[in-house]
C-alpha positions as MATLAB code, in Angstrom:
seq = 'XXXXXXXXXXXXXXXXXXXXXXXXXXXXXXXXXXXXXXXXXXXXXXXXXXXXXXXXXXXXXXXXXXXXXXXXXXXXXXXXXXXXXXXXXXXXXXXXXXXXXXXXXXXXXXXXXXXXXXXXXXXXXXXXXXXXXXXXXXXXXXXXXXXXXXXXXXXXXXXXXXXXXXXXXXXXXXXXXXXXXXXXXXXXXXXXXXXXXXXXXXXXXXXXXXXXXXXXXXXXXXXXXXXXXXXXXXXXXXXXXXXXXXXXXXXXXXXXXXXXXXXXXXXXXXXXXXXXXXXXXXXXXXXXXXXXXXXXXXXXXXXXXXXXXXXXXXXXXXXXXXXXXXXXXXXXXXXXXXXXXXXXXXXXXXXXXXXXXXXXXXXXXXXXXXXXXXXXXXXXXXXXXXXXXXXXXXXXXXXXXXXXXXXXXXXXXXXXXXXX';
ca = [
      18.192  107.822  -36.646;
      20.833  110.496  -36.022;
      24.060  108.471  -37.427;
      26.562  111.350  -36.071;
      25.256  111.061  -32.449;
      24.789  106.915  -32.710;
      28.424  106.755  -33.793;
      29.725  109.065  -31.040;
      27.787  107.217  -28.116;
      29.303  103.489  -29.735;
      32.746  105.167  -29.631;
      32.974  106.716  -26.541;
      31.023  103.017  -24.637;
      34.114  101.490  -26.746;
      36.451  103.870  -25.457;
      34.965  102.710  -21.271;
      35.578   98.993  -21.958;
      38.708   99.412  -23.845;
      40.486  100.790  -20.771;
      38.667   98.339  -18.350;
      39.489   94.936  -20.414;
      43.041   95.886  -21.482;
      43.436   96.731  -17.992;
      44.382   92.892  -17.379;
      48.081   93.648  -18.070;
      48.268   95.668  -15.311;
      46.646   94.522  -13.152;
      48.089   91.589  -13.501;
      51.268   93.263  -12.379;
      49.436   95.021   -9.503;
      47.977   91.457   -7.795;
      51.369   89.988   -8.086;
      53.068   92.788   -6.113;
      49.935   93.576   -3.774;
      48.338   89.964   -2.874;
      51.310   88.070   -3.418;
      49.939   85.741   -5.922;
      51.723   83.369   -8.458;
      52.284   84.317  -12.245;
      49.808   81.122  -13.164;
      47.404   82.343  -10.262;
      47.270   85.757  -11.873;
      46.648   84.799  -15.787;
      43.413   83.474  -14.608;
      42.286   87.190  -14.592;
      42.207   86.717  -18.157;
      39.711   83.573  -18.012;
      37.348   85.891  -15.463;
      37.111   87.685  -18.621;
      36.831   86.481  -21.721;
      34.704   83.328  -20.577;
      31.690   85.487  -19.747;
      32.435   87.107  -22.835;
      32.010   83.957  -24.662;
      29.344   82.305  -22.286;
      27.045   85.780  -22.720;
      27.576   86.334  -26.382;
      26.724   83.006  -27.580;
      23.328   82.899  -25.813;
      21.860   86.236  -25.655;
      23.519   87.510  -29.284;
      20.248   86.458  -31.124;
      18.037   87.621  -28.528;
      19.832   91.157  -28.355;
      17.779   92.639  -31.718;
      14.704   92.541  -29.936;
      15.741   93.897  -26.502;
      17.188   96.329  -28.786;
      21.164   97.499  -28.724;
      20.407  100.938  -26.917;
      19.219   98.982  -24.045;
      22.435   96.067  -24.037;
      24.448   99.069  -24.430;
      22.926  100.958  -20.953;
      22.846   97.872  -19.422;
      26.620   96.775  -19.987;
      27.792   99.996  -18.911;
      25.793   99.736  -15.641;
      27.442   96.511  -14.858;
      30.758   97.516  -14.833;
      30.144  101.563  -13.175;
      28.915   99.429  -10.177;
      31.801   96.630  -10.438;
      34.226  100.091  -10.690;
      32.429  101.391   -7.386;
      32.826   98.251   -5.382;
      36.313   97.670   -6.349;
      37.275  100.620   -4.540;
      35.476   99.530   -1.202;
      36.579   95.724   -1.148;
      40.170   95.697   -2.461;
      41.509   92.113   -3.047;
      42.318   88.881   -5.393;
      38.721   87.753   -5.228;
      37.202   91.289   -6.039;
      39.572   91.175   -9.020;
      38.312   88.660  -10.162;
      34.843   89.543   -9.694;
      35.153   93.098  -11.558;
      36.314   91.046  -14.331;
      33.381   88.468  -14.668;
      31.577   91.795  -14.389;
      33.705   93.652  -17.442;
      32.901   90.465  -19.488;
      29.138   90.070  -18.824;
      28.933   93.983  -20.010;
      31.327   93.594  -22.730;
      29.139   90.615  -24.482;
      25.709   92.698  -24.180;
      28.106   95.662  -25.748;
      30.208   94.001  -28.291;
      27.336   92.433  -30.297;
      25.033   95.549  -30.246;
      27.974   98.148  -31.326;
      28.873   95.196  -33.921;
      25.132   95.089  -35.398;
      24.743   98.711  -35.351;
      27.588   99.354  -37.357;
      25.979   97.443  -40.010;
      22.449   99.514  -39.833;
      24.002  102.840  -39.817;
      26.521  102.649  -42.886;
      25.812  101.967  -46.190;
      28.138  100.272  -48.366;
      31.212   97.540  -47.806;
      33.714   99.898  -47.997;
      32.125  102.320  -45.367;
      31.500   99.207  -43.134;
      35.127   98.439  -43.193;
      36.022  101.662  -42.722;
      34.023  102.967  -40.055;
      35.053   99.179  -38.550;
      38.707  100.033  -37.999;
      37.768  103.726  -36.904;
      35.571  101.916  -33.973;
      38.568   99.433  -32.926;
      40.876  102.424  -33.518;
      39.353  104.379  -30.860;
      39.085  101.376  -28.741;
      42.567  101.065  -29.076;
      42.871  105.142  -27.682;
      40.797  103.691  -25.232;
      43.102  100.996  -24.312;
      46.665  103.506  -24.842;
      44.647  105.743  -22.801;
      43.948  103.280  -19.687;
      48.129  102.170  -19.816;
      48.899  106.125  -18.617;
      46.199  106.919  -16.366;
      47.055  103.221  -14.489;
      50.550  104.361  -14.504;
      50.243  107.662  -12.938;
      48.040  106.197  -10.099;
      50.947  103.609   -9.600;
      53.335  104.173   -6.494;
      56.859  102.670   -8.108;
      58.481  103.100   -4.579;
      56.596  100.974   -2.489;
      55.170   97.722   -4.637;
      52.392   97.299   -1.509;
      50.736  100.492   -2.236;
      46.666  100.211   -3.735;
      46.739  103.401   -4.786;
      46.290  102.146   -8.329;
      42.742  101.276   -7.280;
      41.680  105.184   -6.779;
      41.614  104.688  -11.314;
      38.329  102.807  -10.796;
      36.781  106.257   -8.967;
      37.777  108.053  -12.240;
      36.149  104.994  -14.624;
      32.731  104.884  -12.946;
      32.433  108.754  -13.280;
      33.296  108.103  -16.886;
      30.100  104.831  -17.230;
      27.743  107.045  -15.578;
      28.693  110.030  -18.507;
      28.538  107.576  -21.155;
      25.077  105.978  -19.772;
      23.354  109.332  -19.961;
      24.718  110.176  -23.385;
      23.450  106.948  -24.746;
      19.465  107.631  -23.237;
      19.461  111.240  -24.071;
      20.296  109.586  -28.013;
      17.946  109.235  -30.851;
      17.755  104.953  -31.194;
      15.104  103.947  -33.989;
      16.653  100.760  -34.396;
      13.848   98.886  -36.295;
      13.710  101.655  -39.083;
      17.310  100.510  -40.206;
      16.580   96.966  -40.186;
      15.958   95.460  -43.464;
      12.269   94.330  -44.751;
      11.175   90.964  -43.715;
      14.044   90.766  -40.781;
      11.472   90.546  -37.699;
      12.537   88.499  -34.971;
      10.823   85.129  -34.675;
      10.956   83.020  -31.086;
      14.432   83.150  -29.457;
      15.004   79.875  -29.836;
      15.292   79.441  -33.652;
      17.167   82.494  -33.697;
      19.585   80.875  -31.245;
      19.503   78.142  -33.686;
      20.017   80.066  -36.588;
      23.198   81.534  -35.112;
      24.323   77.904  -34.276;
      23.808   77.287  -38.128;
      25.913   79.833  -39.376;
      29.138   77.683  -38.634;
      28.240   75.261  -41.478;
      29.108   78.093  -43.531;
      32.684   77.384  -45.037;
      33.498   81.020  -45.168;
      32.279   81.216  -41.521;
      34.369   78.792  -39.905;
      37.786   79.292  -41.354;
      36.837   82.946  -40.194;
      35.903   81.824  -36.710;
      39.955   80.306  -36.953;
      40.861   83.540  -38.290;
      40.046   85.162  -35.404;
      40.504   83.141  -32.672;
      44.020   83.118  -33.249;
      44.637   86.473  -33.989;
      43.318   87.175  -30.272;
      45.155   84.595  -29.022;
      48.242   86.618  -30.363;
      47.550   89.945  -29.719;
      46.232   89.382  -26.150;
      48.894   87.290  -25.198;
      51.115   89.728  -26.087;
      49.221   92.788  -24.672;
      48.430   91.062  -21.577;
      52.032   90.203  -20.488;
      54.390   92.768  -22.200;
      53.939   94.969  -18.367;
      55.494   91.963  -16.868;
      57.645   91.216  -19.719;
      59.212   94.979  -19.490;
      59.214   94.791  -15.480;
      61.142   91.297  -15.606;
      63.038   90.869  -18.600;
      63.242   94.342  -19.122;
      64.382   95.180  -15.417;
      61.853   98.368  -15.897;
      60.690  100.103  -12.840;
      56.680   99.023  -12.317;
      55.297  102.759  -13.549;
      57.347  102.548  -16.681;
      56.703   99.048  -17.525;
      53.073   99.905  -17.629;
      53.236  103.306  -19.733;
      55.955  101.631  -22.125;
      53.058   99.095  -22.866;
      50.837  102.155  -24.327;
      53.599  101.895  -27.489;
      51.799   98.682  -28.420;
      48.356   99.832  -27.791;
      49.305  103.703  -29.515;
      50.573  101.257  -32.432;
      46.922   99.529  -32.386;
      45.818  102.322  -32.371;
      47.519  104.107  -35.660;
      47.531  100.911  -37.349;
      43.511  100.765  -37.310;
      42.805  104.174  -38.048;
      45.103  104.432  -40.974;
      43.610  100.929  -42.689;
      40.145  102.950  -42.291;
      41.851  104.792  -44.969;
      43.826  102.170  -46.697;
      40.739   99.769  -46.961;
      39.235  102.307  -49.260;
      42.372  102.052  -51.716;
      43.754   98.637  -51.260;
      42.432   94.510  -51.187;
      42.119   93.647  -47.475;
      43.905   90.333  -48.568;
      47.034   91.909  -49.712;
      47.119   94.349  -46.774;
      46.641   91.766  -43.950;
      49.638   89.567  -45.722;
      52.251   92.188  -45.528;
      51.052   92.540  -42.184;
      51.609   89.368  -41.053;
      54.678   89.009  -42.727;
      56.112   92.416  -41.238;
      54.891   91.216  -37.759;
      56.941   88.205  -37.959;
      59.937   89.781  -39.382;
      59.826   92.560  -36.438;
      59.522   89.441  -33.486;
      63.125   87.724  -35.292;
      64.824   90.728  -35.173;
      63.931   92.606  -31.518;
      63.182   88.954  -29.345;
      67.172   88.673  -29.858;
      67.730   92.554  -28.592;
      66.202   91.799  -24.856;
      68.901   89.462  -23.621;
      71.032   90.985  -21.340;
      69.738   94.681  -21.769;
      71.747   97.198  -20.562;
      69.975  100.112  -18.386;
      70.770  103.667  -17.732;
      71.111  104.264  -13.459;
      67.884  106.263  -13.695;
      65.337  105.006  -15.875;
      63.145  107.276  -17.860;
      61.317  107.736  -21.076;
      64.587  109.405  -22.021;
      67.079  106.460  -21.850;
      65.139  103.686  -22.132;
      66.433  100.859  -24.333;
      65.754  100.600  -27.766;
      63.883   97.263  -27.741;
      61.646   99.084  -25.607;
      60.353  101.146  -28.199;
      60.815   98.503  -31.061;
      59.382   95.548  -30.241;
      55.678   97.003  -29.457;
      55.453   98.344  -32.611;
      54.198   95.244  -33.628;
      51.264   96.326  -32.977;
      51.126   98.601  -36.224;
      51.239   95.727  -38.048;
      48.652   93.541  -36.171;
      46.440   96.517  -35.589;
      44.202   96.165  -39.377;
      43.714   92.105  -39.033;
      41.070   91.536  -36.863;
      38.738   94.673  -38.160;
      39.188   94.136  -41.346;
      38.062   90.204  -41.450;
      35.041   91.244  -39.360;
      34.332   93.870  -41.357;
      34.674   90.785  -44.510;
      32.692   88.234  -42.787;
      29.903   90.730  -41.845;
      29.520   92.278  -45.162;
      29.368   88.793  -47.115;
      25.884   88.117  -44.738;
      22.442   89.812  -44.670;
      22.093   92.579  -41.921;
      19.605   90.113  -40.199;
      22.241   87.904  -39.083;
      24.535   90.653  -37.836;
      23.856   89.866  -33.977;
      23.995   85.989  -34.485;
      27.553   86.548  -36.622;
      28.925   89.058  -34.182;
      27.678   86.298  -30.908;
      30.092   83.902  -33.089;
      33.076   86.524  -32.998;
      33.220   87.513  -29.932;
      32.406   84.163  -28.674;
      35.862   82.576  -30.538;
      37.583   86.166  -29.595;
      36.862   85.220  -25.773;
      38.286   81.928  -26.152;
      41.385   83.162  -28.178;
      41.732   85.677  -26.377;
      41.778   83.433  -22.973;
      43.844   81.394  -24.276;
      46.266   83.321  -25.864;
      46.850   84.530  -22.249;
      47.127   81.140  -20.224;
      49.485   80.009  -22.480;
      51.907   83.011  -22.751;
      51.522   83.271  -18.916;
      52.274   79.324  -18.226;
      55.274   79.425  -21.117;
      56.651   82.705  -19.424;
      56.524   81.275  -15.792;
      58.200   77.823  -16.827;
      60.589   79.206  -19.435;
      61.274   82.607  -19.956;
      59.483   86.117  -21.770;
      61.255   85.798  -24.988;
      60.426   81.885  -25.567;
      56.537   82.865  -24.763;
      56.661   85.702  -27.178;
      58.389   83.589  -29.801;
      55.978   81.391  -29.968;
      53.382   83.677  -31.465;
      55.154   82.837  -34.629;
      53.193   79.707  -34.995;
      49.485   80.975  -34.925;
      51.072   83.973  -37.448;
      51.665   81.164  -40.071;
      48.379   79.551  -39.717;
      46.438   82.716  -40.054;
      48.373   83.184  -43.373;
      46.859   79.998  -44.606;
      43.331   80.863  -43.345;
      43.515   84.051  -44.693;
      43.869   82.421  -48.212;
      40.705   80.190  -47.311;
      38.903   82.991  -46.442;
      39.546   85.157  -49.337;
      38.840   82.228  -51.416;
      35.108   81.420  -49.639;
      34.334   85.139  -50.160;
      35.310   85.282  -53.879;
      32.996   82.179  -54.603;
      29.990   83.710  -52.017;
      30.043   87.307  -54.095;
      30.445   85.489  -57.894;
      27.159   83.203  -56.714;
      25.565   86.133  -55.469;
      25.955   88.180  -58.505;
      24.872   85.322  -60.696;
      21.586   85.196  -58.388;
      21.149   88.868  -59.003;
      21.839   88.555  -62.538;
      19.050   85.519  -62.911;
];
């Protein structure tokens, strides 16, 4: 199997989806301004989703090793090149909604096969982890990518104007690319799966995956990650609106101000693909926690009563503007890094049933994280939503401990197995 060429089709299939699901933000923005919907109609974009992310990966994940990951991969990008296409020729709220169901469907089938290839094409822990946070660090280029080419397709002098949707032209050009790099690629999966790993019936390998939640280590993971979604997309989902409204910036530069957060995402997960290699995961992901909710006390404050220039630009925009995504550098290593942890402490056969789990409670975090944000921000106001992300921050510093904990006792019994 030709690891080079595997690892540039996974990144650049990332790369599609990263745009497409981080485009909720926005679009968000768009539906509000276009259709004339509510702030509570709108975040249930967000559900369209990440529940067929978390309906698909739970019951196909154990089924995807012997349909074989080249062939979810194809197939995911197929779903959402024709969901780009017919976007374009039936604009509207229910469309929306529709190429959503259709980003999450694809999303499942490509999550969980990128996930379990990872594992068959690197060799070690640390170039698991590390080849982890490159993967999510691209997906986060992906994602600061998708904020700039929205925003220069949106018309900030006339708020009815679907111009916007001309992006999804440019995004089915891009699946169609990405589908032919991915058949013209060498795929020997089942050489790179480990002796003794061949599928039985689909059933007790859906039941297998189901079992994997007994696992201690498993399920304060599972809470690990559900809540950092919950954070990060219920920031990244409504900071466009939260810049637009509390911000009072125009609707273009609301949307390419957000691309500080995801450039921060970004940075943050490519550098820990180096740091990983050096330092404990444990002690990186506290400071980062800690640093994230040190950065929230001191900028929240900064957005009352902001003062702007006449003519708003990149040049004179606020300083809060620029601060307050940054938290994003300091999320960006969590969620890679206790995949990466979780994944390595199981055998490569139960890759695809572990990663079904993840993105399954990734989904649901991630749905909720934005329903919540979206129904706090609508009753109350921006800051009060974004404050309360402080609460799942100090439960995932607990869990964290668990976690680090579970694994320490997993590798000690494992070595004393190896040693008997």
């Amino acid at each position: 199997m030709n690891n080079w060429r595997i690892k540039l089709s996974l990144l650049l299939t990332y790369f599609v989806f990263a745009i497409l699901l981080n485009s909720v933000g926005i679009v968000i923005l768009q539906v509000i301004k276009n259709y004339e919907v509510t702030k509570s109609a709108a975040s249930i974009l967000e559900g369209f989703k990440d529940l067929p992310i978390a309906v698909v990966s739970f019951l196909v994940a154990s089924y995807l090793p012997r349909f074989g990951y080249r062939n979810s991969l194809v197939t995911g990008l197929v779903i959402v090149t024709l969901a780009c296409l017919a976007m374009t020729q039936f604009p509207g709220f229910a469309m929306t909604k529709i190429l959503f169901l259709a980003v999450g469907v694809g999303f499942a089938l490509v999550k969980v096969s990128v996930y379990a290839t990872v594992g068959l094409i690197t060799e070690n822990r640390q170039s698991h982890a590390s080849f982890m946070n490159t993967i999510e660090g691209f997906f986060m280029v992906g994602v600061l990518s998708g904020y700039w080419i929205f925003g220069l397709f949106i018309n900030p002098d006339d708020p009815k104007s679907q111009s916007w949707l001309e992006v999804y032209y440019y995004l089915a050009v891009l699946g169609v690319l990405n589908i032919l790099l991915l058949l013209s690629t060498p795929f020997k999966q089942h050489e790179h799966e480990e002796a003794g790993s061949e599928p039985g019936s689909a059933l007790a390998e859906f039941i297998a995956m189901l079992k994997l939640v007994k696992k201690p280590m498993v399920y304060v993971f599972v809470i690990s990650a559900f809540l950092y979604v919950l954070i990060e997309q219920g920031i990244g989902t409504w900071l466009p609106t939260f810049n637009n409204e509390i911000l009072k910036l125009p609707t273009d530069i609301s949307v390419q101000v957000t691309s500080i957060f995801a450039a921060c995402l970004a940075i943050g997960r490519l550098s820990a693909g180096y740091l990983l290699k050096r330092i404990s995961w444990y002690a990186l992901l506290n400071a980062c926690l800690l640093f994230m909710s040190v950065l929230i006390l001191l900028t929240l404050p900064m957005t009352r009563e902001v003062i702007l220039a006449e003519n708003v630009t990149w040049q004179n925009l606020p300083l809060v503007a620029w601060l307050f995504p940054c938290i994003g550098l300091f999320m960006a290593p969590i969620y890679p890094a206790i995949n990466s942890v979780i994944l390595s402490a199981l055998p490569k056969k139960q890759h695809a049933a572990m990663t079904g789990l993840i993105v399954l409670f990734s989904a649901l975090g991630g749905t909720t994280g934005s329903l919540i944000t979206g129904q706090v921000f609508s009753a109350f106001d921006g800051q009060t939503a974004f404050y309360l992300t402080l609460l799942p921050i100090a439960i995932i510093f607990m869990t964290l401990k668990l976690l680090s904990n579970f694994i320490s006792k997993h590798e000690y019994s494992q070595q004393e197995q190896t040693a008997s």
